[in-house]
C-alpha positions in Angstrom: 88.0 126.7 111.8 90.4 126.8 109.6 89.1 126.1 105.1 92.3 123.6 104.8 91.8 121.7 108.9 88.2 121.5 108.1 88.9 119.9 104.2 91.4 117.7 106.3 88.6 116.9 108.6 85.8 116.3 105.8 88.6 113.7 104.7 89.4 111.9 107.3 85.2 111.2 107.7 84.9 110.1 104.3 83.8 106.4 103.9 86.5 106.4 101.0 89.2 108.0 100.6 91.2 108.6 97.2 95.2 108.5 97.6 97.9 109.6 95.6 101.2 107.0 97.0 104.5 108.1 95.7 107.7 106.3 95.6 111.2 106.8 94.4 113.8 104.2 95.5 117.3 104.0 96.5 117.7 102.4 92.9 116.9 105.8 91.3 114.9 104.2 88.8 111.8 106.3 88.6 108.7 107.8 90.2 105.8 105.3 90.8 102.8 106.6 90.8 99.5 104.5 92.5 96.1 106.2 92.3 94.3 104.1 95.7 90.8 103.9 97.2 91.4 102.9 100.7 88.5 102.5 103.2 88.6 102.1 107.0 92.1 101.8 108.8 94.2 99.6 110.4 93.7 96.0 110.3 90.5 96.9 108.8 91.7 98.8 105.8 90.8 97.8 102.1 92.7 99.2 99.4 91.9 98.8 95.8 94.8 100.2 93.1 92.6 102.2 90.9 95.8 103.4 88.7 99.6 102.7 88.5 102.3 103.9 86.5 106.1 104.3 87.1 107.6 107.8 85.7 111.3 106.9 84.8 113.6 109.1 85.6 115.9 110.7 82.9 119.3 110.1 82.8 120.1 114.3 83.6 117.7 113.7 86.5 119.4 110.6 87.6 122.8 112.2 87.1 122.3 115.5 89.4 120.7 113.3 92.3 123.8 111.2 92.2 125.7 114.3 93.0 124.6 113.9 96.6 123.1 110.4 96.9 124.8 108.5 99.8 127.7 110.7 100.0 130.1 111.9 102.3 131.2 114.7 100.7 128.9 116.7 98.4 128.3 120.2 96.7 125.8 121.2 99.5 124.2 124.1 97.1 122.9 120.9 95.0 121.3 119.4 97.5 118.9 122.4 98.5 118.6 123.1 94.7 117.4 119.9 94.5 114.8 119.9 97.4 112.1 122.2 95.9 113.1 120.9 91.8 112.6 117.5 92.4 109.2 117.9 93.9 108.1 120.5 90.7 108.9 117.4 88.7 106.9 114.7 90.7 104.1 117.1 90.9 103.9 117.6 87.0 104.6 114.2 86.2 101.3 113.4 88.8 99.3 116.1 87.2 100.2 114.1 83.7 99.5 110.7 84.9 96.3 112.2 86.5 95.4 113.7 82.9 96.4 110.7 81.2 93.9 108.5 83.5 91.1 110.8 82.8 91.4 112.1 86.6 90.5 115.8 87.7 93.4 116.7 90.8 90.1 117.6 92.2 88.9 114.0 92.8 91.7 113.1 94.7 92.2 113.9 98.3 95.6 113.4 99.5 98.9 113.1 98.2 101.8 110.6 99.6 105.2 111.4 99.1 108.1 109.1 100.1 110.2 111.4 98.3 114.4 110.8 97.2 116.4 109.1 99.8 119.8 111.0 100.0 121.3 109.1 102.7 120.5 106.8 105.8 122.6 106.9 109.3 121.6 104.7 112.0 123.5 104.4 114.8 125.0 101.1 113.9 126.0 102.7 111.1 127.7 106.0 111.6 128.7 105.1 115.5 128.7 108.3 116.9 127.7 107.8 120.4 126.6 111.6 120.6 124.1 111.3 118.1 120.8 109.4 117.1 119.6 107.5 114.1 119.3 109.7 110.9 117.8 109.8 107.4 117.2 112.8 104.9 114.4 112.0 102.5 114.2 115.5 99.4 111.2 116.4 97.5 109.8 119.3 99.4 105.9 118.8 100.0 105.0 122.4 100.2 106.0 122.1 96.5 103.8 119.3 95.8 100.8 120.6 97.5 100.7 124.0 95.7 101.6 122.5 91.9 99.0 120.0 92.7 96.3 121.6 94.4 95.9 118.4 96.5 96.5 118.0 100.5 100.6 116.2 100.5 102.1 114.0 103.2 105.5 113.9 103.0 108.7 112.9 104.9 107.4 110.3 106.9 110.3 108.6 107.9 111.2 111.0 110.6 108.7 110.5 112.9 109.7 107.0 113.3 112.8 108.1 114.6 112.3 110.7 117.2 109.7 108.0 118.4 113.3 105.5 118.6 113.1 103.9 115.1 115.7 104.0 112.4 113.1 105.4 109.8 113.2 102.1 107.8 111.9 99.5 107.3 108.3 101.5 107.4 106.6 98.5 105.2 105.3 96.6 108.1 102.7 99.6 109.1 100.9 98.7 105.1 102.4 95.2 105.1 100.3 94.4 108.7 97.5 96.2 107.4 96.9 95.0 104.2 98.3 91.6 103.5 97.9 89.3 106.8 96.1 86.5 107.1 94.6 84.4 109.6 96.3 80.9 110.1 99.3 82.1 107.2 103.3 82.9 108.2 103.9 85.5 105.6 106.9 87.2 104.6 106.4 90.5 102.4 110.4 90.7 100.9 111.2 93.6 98.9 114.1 93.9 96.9 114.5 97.4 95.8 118.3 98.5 96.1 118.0 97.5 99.5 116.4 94.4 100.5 113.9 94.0 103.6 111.4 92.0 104.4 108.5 91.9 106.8 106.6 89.1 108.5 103.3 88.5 109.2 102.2 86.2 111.9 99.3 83.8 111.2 97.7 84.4 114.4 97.6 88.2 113.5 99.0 89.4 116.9 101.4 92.7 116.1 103.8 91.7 118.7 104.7 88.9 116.5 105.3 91.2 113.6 108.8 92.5 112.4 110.8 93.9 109.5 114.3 94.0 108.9 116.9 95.0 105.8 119.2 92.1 105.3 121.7 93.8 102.9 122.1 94.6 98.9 119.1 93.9 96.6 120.0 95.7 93.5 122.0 99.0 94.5 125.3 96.8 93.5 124.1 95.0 90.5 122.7 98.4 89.3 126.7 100.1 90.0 128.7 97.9 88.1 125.9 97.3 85.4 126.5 101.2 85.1 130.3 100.6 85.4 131.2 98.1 83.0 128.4 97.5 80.4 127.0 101.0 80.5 123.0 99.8 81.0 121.3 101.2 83.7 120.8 97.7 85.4 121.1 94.1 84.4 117.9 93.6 82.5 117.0 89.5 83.1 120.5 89.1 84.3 121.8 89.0 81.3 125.4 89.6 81.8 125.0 88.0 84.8 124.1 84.7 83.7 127.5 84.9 81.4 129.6 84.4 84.7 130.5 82.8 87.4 130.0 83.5 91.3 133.4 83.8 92.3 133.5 82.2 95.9 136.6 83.6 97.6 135.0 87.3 96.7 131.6 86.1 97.6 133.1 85.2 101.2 134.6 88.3 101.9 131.7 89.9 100.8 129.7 88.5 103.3 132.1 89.1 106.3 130.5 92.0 107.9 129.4 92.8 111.1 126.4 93.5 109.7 125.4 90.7 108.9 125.6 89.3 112.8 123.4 92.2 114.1 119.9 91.2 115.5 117.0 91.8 113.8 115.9 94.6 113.2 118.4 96.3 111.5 118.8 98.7 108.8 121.2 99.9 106.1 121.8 101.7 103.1 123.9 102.0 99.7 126.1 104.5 101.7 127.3 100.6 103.2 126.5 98.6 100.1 129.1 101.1 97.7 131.6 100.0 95.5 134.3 100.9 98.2 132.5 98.4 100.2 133.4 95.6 97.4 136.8 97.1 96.4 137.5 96.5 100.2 136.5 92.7 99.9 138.3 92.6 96.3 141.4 93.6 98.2 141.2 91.4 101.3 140.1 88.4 98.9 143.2 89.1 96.1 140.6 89.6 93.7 141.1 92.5 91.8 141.1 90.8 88.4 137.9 89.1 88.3 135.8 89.8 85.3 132.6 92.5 84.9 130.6 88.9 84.3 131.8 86.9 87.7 131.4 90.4 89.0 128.0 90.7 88.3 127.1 86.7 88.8 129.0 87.0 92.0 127.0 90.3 93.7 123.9 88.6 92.2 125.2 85.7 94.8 125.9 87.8 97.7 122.0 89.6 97.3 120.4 86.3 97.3 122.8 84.7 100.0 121.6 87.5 102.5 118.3 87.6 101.8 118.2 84.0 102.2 120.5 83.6 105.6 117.7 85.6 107.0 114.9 84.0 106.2 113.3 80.7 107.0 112.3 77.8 104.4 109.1 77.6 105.3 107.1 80.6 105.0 105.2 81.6 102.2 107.0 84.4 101.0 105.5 87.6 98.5 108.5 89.0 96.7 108.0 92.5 94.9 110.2 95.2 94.1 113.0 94.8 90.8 114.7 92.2 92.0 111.5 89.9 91.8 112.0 90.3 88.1 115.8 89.6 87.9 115.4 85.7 87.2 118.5 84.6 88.3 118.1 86.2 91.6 114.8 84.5 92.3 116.6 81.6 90.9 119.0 81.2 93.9 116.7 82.1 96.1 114.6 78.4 95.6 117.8 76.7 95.3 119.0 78.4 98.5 115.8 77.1 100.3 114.0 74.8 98.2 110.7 74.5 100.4 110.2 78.3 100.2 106.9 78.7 99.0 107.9 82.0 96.8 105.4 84.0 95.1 104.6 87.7 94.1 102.3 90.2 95.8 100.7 90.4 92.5 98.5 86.9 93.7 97.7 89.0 96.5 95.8 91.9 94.1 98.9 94.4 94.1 101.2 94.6 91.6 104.8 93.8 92.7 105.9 97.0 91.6 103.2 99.3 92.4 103.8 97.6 96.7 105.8 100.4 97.6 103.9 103.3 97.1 100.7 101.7 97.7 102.5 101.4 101.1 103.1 105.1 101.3 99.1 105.9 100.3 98.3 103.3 103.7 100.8 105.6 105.6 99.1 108.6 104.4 95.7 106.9 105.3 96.8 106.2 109.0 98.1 109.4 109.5 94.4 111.4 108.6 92.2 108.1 109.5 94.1 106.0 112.2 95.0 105.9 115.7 98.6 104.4 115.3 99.3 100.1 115.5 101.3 99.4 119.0 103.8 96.7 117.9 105.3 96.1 121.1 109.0 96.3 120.0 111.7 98.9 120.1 112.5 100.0 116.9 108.9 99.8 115.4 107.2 102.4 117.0 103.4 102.7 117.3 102.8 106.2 115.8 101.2 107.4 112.7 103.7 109.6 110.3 103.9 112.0 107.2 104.2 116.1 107.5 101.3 117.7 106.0 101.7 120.6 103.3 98.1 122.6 102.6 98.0 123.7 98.9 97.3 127.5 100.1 
């Protein structure tokens, strides 16, 4: 046998297996980093975070992915520049967080890497008839394997599609897995740049389970923060909270067909753009509106969404930023006042850390599972993640 199929093999039997999750959103804020021990798999997996930290990205790194991030038209040499550079990067920034923890590579046993979303396609997005849902994840895990020395799962997104998914939401596979409890209606919302959430029946059954986007979290906060106050996002609402939700603007915000497809359904910042409100500004006669009301009045339109899709009584586990933009979470209880709102932090993992702890469970299935049949098109029951050999 193969030195690398039968490591892979000695891995998958291990009681306990060490994982590397790796996660780098649509808001471009960083790398997280989550050092896991995850046993068993499943509904029987048990995952404690070890280690966390969140890399942030410079601004030069920031600047060349937004050369081809959810783009129509880009300079196609950067993008397979960027492919193999990015992933240097994430592998020396996890060889320094693993040095900085007191961590030999050699102690850990798998690597999962999300990688940099570039841009999202489903169907109900690009309409082209001829052609299936699509998504192109960077961050090449050849590149991570061999820096690292350490086993790499990577791209995981696009075995959910070729088995009839979209290639997001993929939380409910780690949401299912790790945070559902008997005789409890959860909802797991995220709000990274996009917002999704996934719920978890009480009575644990998988057919009950879904996940859906239900439009902007912070991708449009983050744009006009850039825009007009020159921050890279809106730290406690500040500016914000200086204006006022303009309602003719919110309105036309909201009119989207979007918004009236069935769950589940999934989008993108190549939607949720600043052409996309400069279209509503237009139809609304609202061109003059100030950066504050701007800002006060996309926080509005993130909250309305994520509320018009949920109910007001679940018990509902917010991570991601926009669990710490306060006038977000704000509207949110006034939207639905018997929400029972909380973090995932009560449930042992840190808000911020979800994510790519979410990526390590994905990881885990792939080597250790046998795939969670859901029952539903769009959430397909297979295990994902390429795997890159460091030799």
């Amino acid at each position: 046998m193969n030195s690398n199929l039968r490591q892979l093999f000695t891995i998958a039997e291990k009681p306990v297996r060490r994982i590397i999750g790796l996660m780098s959103g649509t808001s471009l804020d960083g790398l997280d980093v989550a050092l896991c021990a995850i046993s068993g798999s499943g509904m029987d997996t048990k995952v404690t975070l070890e280690q966390f930290d969140t890399v942030p990205y410079p601004v030069a790194v920031k600047d060349e992915i937004r050369k081809v991030f959810a783009k129509d038209t880009i300079p196609f040499q950067q993008l397979c520049l960027l492919h193999p550079w990015l992933a240097d990067l994430h592998a020396k920034w996890i060889l320094e967080c693993l040095s900085q923890w007191g961590i030999s590579p050699a102690d850990v046993d798998l690597i999962a890497s999300h990688g940099q979303t570039v841009y999202h396609s489903p169907k109900t997005l690009h309409q082209l008839p001829d052609f299936p849902n699509a998504t192109l994840q960077i961050v090449d895990g050849d590149h991570i394997a061999v820096k690292t020395g350490i086993i790499t799962l990577s791209d995981f997104r696009q075995k959910h599609i070729a088995a009839g998914g979209e290639g997001a939401p993929l939380a409910l596979y780690g949401d299912y897995c790790l945070f559902s409890k008997k005789g409890e209606d959860r909802v797991m919302l995220n709000m990274g740049g996009i917002a999704n959430f996934t719920f978890l029946p009480g009575d644990l059954l998988a057919a009950g389970v879904f996940v859906t986007d239900t439009g902007p979290g912070n991708t449009l906060l983050d744009a006009f923060a850039r825009t007009h106050f020159q921050v890279e996002y809106d730290k406690d609402a500040l500016f914000a909270k200086q204006g006022t939700v303009h309602e003719i603007l919110l309105s036309a915000l909201k009119d989207h067909p979007f918004f009236k497809e069935p769950f589940p359904r999934t989008t993108g910042p190549e939607l949720f753009s600043k052409a996309y409100v400069s279209k509503a500004q237009q139809q609304s006669g609202t061109n003059d509106i100030s950066p504050y009301d701007m800002l006060a009045t996309l926080t509005r339109f993130s909250a309305d969404t994520i509320t018009d899709a949920l109910k007001s009584d679940y018990a509902v586990y917010a991570s991601g930023g926009g669990a710490h933009n306060p006038l977000l979470m704000g509207w949110i209880k006034e939207r639905l006042p018997r929400l029972q709102l909380r973090t995932t932090g009560e449930l042992g993992i840190a808000g911020d850390a979800k994510e790519a702890v979410l990526f390590a469970i994905l990881a885990n299935e792939a080597i250790a599972g046998e795939g969670i049949s859901f029952g539903k098109p769009g959430m397909p029951a297979v295990t994902m993640g390429k795997i890159s050999f460091p030799a």
